[in-house]
N, C-alpha and C positions, 0 to 999 in steps of 0.2 A: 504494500500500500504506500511506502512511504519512496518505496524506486519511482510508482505511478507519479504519487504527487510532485515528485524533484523532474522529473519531465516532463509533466505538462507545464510546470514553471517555467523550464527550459527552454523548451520548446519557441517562444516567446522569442525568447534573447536571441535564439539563432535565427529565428526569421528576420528579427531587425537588424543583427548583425549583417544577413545577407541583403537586406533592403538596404542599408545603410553604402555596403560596399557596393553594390551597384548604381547607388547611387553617383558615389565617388566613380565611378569608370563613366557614369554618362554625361556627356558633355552639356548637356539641358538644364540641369541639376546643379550650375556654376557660370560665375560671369565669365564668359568668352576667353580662353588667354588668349589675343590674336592678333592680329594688326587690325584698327581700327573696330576693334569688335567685331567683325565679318562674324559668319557661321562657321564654327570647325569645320567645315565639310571632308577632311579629309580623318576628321577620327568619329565624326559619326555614322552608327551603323543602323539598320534597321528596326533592330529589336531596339533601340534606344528608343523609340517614335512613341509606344504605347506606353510604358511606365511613364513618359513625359507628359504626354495629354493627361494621363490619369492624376498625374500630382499639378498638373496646371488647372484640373477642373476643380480640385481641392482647394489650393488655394487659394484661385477666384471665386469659388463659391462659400471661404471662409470673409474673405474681403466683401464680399457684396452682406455676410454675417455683422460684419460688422459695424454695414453703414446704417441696416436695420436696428440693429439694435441700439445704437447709439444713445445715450436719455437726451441729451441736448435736441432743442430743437433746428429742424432742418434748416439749411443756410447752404449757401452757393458752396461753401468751402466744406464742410464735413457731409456734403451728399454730390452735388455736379461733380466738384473736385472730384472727388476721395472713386466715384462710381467712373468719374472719365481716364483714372489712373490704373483702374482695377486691372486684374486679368495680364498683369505683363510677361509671367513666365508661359501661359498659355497660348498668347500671343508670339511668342517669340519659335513656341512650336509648331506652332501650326502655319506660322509663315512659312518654315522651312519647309514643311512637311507638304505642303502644298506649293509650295514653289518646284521640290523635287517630282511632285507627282503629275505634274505638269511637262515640267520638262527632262525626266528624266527617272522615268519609273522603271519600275520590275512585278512580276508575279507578286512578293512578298507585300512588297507597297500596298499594291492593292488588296491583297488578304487585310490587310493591316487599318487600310481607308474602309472597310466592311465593317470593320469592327469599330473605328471611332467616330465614326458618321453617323448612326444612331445617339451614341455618347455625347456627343458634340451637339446635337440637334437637342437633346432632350434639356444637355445642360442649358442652352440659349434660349429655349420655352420656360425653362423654372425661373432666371432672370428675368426674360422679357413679363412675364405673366403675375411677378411677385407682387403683389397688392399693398404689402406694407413698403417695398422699393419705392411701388409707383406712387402711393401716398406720398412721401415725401417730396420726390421731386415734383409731382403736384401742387406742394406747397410751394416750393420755391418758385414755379412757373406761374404760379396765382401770385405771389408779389413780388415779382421781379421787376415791376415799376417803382417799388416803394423801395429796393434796397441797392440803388447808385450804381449799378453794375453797368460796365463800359458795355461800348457794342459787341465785342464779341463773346462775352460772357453773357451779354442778355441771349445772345445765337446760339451759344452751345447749350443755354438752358431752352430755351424753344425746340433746337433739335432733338436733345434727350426726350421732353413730352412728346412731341409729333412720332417719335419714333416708338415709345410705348402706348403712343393710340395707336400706332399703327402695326403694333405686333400683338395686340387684341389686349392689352393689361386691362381697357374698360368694358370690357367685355364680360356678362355675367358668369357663372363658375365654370357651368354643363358647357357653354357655347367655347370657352378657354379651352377647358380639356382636349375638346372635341379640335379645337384649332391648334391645338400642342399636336395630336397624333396626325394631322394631315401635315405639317411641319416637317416629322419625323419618318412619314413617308416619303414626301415630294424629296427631301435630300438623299434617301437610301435611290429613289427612281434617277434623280440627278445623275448622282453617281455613277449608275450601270448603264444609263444613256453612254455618256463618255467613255464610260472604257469598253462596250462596245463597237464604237465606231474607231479606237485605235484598233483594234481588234481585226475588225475588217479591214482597215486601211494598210495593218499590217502582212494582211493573209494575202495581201495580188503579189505576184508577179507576172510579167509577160516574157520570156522566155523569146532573146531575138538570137536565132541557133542557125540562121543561114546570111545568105548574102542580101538575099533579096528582102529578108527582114529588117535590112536597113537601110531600104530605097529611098533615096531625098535626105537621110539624114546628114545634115552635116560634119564635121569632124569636130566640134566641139560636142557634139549630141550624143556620136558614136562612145568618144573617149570616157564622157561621164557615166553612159550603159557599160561601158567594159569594165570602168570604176566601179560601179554597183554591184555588178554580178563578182566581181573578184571578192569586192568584204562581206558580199554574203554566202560567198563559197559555191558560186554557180557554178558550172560546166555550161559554159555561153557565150557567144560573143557578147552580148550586152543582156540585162532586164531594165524592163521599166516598171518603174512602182507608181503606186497612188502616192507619192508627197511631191507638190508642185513644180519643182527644178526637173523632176521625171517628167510627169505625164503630159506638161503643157506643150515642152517645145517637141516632143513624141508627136502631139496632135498638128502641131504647127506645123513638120517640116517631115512626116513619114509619109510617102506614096500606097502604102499597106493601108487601103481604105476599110478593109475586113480588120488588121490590129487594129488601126482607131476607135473603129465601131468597139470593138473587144474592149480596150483599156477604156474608152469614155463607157459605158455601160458598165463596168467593174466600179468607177468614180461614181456616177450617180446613184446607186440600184444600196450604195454600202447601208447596213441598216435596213436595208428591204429585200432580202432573201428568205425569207421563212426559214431560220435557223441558228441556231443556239447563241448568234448574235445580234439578232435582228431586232426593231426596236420600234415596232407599230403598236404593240398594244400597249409598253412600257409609255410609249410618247400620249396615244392616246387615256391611259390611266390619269398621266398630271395632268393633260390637261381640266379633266375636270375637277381635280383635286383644286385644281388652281380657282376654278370658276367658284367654287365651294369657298373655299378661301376669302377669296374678295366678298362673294355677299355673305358672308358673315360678319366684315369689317363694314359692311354700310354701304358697297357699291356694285353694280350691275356686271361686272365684270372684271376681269386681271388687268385690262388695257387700263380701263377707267381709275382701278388702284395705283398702277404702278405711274399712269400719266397725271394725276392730280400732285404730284410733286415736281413736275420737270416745267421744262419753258413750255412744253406744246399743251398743257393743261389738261386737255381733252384729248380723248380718240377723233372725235369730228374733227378737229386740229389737223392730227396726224394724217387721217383721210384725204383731206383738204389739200395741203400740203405734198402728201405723195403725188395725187393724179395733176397738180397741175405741173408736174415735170414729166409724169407719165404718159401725156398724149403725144407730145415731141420727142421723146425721148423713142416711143416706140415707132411714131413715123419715119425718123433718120433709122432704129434698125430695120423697118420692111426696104428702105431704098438700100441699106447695105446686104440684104440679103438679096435684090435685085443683080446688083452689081455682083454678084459670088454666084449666083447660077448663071450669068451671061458667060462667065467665067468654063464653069461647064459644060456648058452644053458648047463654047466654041472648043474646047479641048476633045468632044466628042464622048463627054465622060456618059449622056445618055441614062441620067438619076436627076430625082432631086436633090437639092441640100437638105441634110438631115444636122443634127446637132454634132453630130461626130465628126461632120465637115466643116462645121461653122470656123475652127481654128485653124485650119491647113488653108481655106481659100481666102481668109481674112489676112492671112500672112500672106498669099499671091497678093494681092488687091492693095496690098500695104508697098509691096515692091514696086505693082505694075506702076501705080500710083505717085511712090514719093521714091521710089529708086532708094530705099530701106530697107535695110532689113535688123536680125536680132547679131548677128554672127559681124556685122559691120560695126555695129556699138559697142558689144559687149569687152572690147581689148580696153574704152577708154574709162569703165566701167569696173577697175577690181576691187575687190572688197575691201582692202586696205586702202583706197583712196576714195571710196566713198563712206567710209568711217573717217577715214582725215576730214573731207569733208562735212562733215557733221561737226567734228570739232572744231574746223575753221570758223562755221557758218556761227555757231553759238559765244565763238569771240570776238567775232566782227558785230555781232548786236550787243552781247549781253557781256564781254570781257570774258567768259571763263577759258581757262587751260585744264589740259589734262595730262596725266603723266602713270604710265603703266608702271603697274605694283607686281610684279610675279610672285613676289614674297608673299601675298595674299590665298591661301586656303582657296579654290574652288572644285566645283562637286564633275568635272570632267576637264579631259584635257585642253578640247578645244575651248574654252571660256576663259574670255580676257578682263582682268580685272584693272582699273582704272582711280585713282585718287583725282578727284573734282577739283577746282579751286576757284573761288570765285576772283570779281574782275579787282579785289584789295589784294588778295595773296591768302585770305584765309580759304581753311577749307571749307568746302561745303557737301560733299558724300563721299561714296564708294560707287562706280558703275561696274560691272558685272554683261559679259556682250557676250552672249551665246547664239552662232549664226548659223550653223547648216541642221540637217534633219537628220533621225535615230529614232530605231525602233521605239527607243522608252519619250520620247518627244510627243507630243501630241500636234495635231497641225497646226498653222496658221502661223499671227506671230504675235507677241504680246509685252506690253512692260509690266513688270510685278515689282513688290519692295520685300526685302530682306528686312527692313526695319524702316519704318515713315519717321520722315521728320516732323518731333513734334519739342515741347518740351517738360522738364521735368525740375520741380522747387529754382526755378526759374535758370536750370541752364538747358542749352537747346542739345538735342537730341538728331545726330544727323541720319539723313536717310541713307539706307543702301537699297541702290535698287540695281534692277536687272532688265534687259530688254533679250528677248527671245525669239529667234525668227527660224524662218525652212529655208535657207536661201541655197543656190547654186554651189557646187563642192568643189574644188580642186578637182583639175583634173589632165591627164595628158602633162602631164608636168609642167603648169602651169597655175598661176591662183586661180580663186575661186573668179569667175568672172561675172557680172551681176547682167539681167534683163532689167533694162530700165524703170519696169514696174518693181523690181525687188530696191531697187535703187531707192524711189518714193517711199516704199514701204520703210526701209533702214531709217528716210528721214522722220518718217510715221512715227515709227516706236522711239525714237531720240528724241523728240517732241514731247510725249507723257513724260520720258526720262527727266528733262528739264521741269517741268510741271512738277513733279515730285520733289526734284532741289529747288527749288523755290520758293512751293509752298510754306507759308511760315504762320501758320498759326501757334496759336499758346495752348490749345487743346488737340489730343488726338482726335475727337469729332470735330472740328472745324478744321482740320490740317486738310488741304484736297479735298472740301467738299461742295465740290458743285452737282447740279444734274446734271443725270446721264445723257441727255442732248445737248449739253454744252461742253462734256468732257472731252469731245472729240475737238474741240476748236484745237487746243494745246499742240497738236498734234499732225491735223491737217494743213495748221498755217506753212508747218516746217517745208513741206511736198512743193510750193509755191517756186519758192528758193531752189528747190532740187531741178529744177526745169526751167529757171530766170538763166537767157544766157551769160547776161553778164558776170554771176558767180558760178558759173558753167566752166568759164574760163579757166577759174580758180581749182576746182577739184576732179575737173572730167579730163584726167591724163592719160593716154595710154601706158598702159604698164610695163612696155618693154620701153619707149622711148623717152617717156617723159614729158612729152611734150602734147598741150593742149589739144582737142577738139576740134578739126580745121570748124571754119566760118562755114563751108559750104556744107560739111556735114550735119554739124548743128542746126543750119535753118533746115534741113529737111528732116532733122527727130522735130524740132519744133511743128513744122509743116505739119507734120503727122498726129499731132498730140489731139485733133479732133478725129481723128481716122479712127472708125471703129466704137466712137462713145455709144453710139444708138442701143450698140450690145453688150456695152460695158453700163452704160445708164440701165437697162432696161432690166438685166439677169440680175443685177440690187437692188430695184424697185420691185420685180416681182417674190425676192423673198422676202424684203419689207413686208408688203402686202402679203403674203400670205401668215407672216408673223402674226401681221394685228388681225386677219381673220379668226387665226386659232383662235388668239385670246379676247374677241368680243362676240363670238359663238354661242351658242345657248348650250350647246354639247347633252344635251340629252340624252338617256341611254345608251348603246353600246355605236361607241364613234369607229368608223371606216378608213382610216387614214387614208390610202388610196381614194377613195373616192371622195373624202371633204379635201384634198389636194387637187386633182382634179379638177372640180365645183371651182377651186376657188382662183383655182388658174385661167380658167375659162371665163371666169365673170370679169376676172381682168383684159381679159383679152390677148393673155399672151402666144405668141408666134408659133406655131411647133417647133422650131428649131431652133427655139433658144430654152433651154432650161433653167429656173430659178437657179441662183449663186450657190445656193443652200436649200436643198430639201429636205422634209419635216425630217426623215431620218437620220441624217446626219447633222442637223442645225445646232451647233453644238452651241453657237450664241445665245439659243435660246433654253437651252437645258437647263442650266443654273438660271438664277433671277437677273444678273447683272443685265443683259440685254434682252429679257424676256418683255412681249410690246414694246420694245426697245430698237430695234437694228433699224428703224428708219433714222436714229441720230445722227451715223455720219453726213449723211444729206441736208437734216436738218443745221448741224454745225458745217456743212460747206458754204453754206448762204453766209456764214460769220467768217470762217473764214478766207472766203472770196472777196469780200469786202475790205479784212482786219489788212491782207496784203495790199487791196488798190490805195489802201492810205502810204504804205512804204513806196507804193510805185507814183502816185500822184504828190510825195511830198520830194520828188525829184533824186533822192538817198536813199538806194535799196537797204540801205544801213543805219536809217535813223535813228540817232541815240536818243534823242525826246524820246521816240515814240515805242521806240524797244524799252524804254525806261516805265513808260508808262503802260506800256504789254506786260511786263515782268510786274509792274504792282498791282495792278486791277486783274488782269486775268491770272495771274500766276502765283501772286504770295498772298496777295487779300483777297482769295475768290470767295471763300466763306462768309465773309463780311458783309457779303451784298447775294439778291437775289441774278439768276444768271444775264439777265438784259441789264438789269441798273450798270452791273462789274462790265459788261460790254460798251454801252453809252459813257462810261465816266472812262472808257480808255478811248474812243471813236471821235465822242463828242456827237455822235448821233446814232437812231437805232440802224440796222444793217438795211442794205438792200439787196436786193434778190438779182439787179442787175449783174453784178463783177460772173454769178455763179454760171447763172445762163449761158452768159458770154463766154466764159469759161470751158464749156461743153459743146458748145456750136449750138446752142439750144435755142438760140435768138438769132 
């Protein structure tokens, strides 16, 4: 009896002694030793991820203990404060955690996001829904006139309420619960959305095993197929994959009008296979979870929810707005799909255009046309000089320098990390540049933060951030060399990247918080520049020579830059639209994907031969909430910043220091300060017009 009792006593000590040293080996569990505080990534491992979440949901659910229970009454400082600091080591995980599973996942990752996705979902319904939480900052938001609070402290107590009305805290008990377990759902569905469509995107290859399988292609096309199939152990002359540097310039420039057809039907169809990763009933489940969701919060639908925060207000808004780019937009593409069957039927090719041709004779058309092509640009195009440029571009506006850290910790090889400096000499981040494609990568391309710049007992907290792209690979012994749209793109994502060091608020809710229709200005402005000849000059070098962009080649990319929009306008209008169909649907019992796509492609009136950007199955924008009735933003933010640039180009200095001065304080460090049009008017001096954008597109 007395053996039993001395071990179960024991028993105890050894588990803490084991918890304790595990603790001690996980990097989570301690402040960073590192440069700059980066993320170890080179001593964290997987199994570190869940004992982390698990003691970061402790924590924070000890700290949000503590602001309840407090006996003092509630006041800016022992409740906004004390609840807008919470949660930092949990925070500090799940950035990672989700920053790697993003861009750099495995089997176990995802085992591992299964398990804390629920967790994570449940803990952020017990916050959001805490009654004695929301009481107090209730009070504090009922008199925040009476107690002297500057502007951004009265904002981040308006956004703490708004944001626990809006995650149902006033909501009675039964209706809360009931909004906790659709919560708990919609993120487990989120989830398996995504990692199914890496799943399928990871499953194609096309196998090019003869000669004629690489008819048309050019040597830059070929070299990067023989690249492909060598690192993933093909026996092949080349494969093509579904990640974009593959399958595009495939469709552009292969005379294999049968592989076309093959790999563009492998690209659209991903998620709609009837098979173990397909994602039609999964998609249609949220949707109505979603529609459930909003009318329980008070409104008719997810659009109506998620747009009563943004600049468009409304869905009739966003409708509004879409089609009147929509009717121009699809007239220029029925004349360029004119132009591309005269194309074949003089070649005697004897079909119609189909969608699998829309890129191969949009690239003849593009030649016949401007005597262009992608193989003629891409030399002055490498990726090291259009990353120079990006850093040129941000210190000829805004002064910053940058200076590569290698000594810096990152979570693969190709990832280049970067020390920021603003235009005095201080610093001001870490950037983090991860540019080509991998199995564990998910598509597209994205900025994320390692840690937001915010601050804390009044010293500031620098961002690390990361920008994440699929771009073109090395290949043929030569660098990576960019298509002009991956080029845009680089300035896209370095665009948010500056957005992030910039922003400077005194709370983590107020650091970068604009609406999601206005967060894309940051970003599109940068694209503007990427394509002004005159800083064309400056970073479009060819890579072996050195030397500039002739004049005569430039004005014919320029020349071209309307070539083609009708299909480039038209394939992002129509998954816009089909976006805000889902979510202003009444979704009544058992929905049909297939066929409410269909419906809703058709009431648009789109072309056969152009297919949405993004279909419901793979629309990964819309899976998570960030751009869910959301993806018409870029559009709605090119009208902004179509405009934000004709002011650099009409104040005669594509380099304005005023007025980069006043971009960096109103749109970039005080966006939170102001609702999205006031931060636009007080840097313009007037609201936007629709003309710069039109003109922009050939749309006028």
């Amino acid at each position: 009896m007395y053996m039993k009792k001395l071990l179960l006593f024991l028993i105890p000590i050894c588990m803490m002694i084991v918890s304790c040293s595990d603790q001690g080996q996980n990097p989570f569990f301690s402040d960073y030793n590192t440069p700059f505080e980066v993320p170890p990534f080179d001593k964290i491992d997987n199994e570190h991820f869940l004992p982390a979440v698990e003691e970061g949901i402790r924590q924070h659910q000890a700290e949000i203990d503590a602001i309840v229970t407090n006996p003092q009454a509630p006041t800016f400082e022992n409740t906004i404060l004390a609840y807008d600091q919470a949660g930092e080591m949990l925070g500090r995980v799940n950035a990672v955690f989700g920053g790697l599973r993003s861009a750099e996942t495995n089997p176990r990752m995802q085992e591992i996001a299964r398990e804390t996705t629920p967790m994570l979902s449940a803990h952020s319904n017990a916050i959001r829904m805490n009654q004695e939480l929301f009481a107090r900052i209730r009070t504090v938001y009922e008199q925040r006139h009476e107690k002297g609070l500057d502007l951004e402290q009265m904002r981040v107590v308006e956004m703490f309420y708004r944001d626990f009305e809006r995650g149902g805290a006033a909501l009675p008990e039964a209706e809360r619960q009931r909004l906790a377990a659709l919560n708990e759902r919609m993120s487990m569905i989120s989830l398996q959305l995504g990692e199914n469509v890496l799943a399928e995107t990871n499953a194609f290859q096309l196998r090019l095993e003869t000669e004629e399988d690489l008819a048309g292609l050019p040597e830059s096309v070929r070299a990067s197929a023989a690249d492909a199939a060598e690192k993933a152990g093909v026996e092949a002359l080349g494969i093509v994959t579904l990640h974009n540097p593959s399958w595009i310039p495939f469709l552009q420039h292969s005379e294999r009008r049968d592989l076309r057809e093959k790999v563009f039907t492998a690209y659209f169809m991903r998620g709609d296979n009837d098979n173990e990763n397909d994602n039609k009933d999964l998609f249609a489940e949220l949707m109505q979870l979603r529609r459930e969701m909003a009318q329980l919060l008070g409104y008719n639908n997810y659009a109506e929810f998620f747009q009563a925060i943004q600049m468009a207000e409304r869905p009739e808004n966003v409708y509004n707005f879409i089609y009147e780019i929509w009717e121009p937009a699809l007239a220029r593409a029925k004349s360029e799909r004119r132009q591309m069957q005269q194309i074949i039927d003089r070649e005697g090719g004897n079909f119609e255009l189909a969608p699998w041709d829309w890129w191969h004779y949009a690239e003849k058309l593009r030649r016949e046309l401007y005597a262009i092509d992608d193989a003629e640009l891409r030399p002055y195009f490498s990726i090291g000089n259009v990353r120079d440029g990006n850093f040129l571009l941000a210190n000829k506006l805004f002064g910053l320098t940058f200076e590569a850290r290698p000594e810096v910790p990152v979570y693969h090889e190709e990832v280049e990390a970067f020390e920021v400096f603003d235009h005095d000499g201080s610093h001001l981040g870490i950037l983090f540049i991860d540019p080509h494609p991998r199995p564990g990568k998910r598509g597209g391309a994205w900025c994320g933060t390692y840690r937001s710049g915010s601050y804390k007992d009044g010293e500031k907290i620098y961002p690390i951030v990361t920008i994440v792209m699929n771009f073109s690979r090395p290949s043929g012994g030569r660098p990576a060399l960019l298509t002009f749209d991956e080029t845009t793109t680089y300035f896209h994502e370095f665009g948010h990247a500056l957005h992030n060091f910039f922003a400077d608020g005194r709370y983590s809710r107020t650091s970068r918080s604009v609406p999601r229709d206005f967060v894309e200005l940051p970003s599109q402005v940068l694209e503007n520049w990427a394509a002004d000849p005159e800083f064309m000059k400056e970073y479009a070098l060819h890579y072996e020579t050195g030397q500039p962009m002739p004049e005569e080649l430039q004005q014919r990319l320029l020349n071209a830059q309307l070539f083609n929009q009708g299909f480039a306008m038209t394939e992002y209008l129509a998954a816009a639209l089909l976006d805000m169909d889902w979510h202003t649907a009444e979704h009544t019992g058992n929905i049909d994907v297939r066929t409410f796509e269909k419906e809703s492609l058709g009431r648009m009136g789109l072309i056969d031969e152009i297919k949405p950007r993004y279909r419901t199955t793979y629309f990964n924008h819309i899976f998570g909430t960030g751009y869910a009735a959301g993806y018409y933003v870029y559009r709605w933010a090119g009208v902004l910043d179509a405009d934000a640039f004709m002011a650099f180009k009409e104040s005669g200095d594509l380099y304005n220091q005023e007025l980069a001065a006043r971009f960096r304080k109103y749109i970039l460090a005080e966006n939170a300060l102001r609702d999205g049009m006031e931060a636009y008017t007080e840097f313009r001096g007037q609201e936007p017009s629709i003309e710069p954008f039109l003109m922009r597109y050939g749309l006028k």
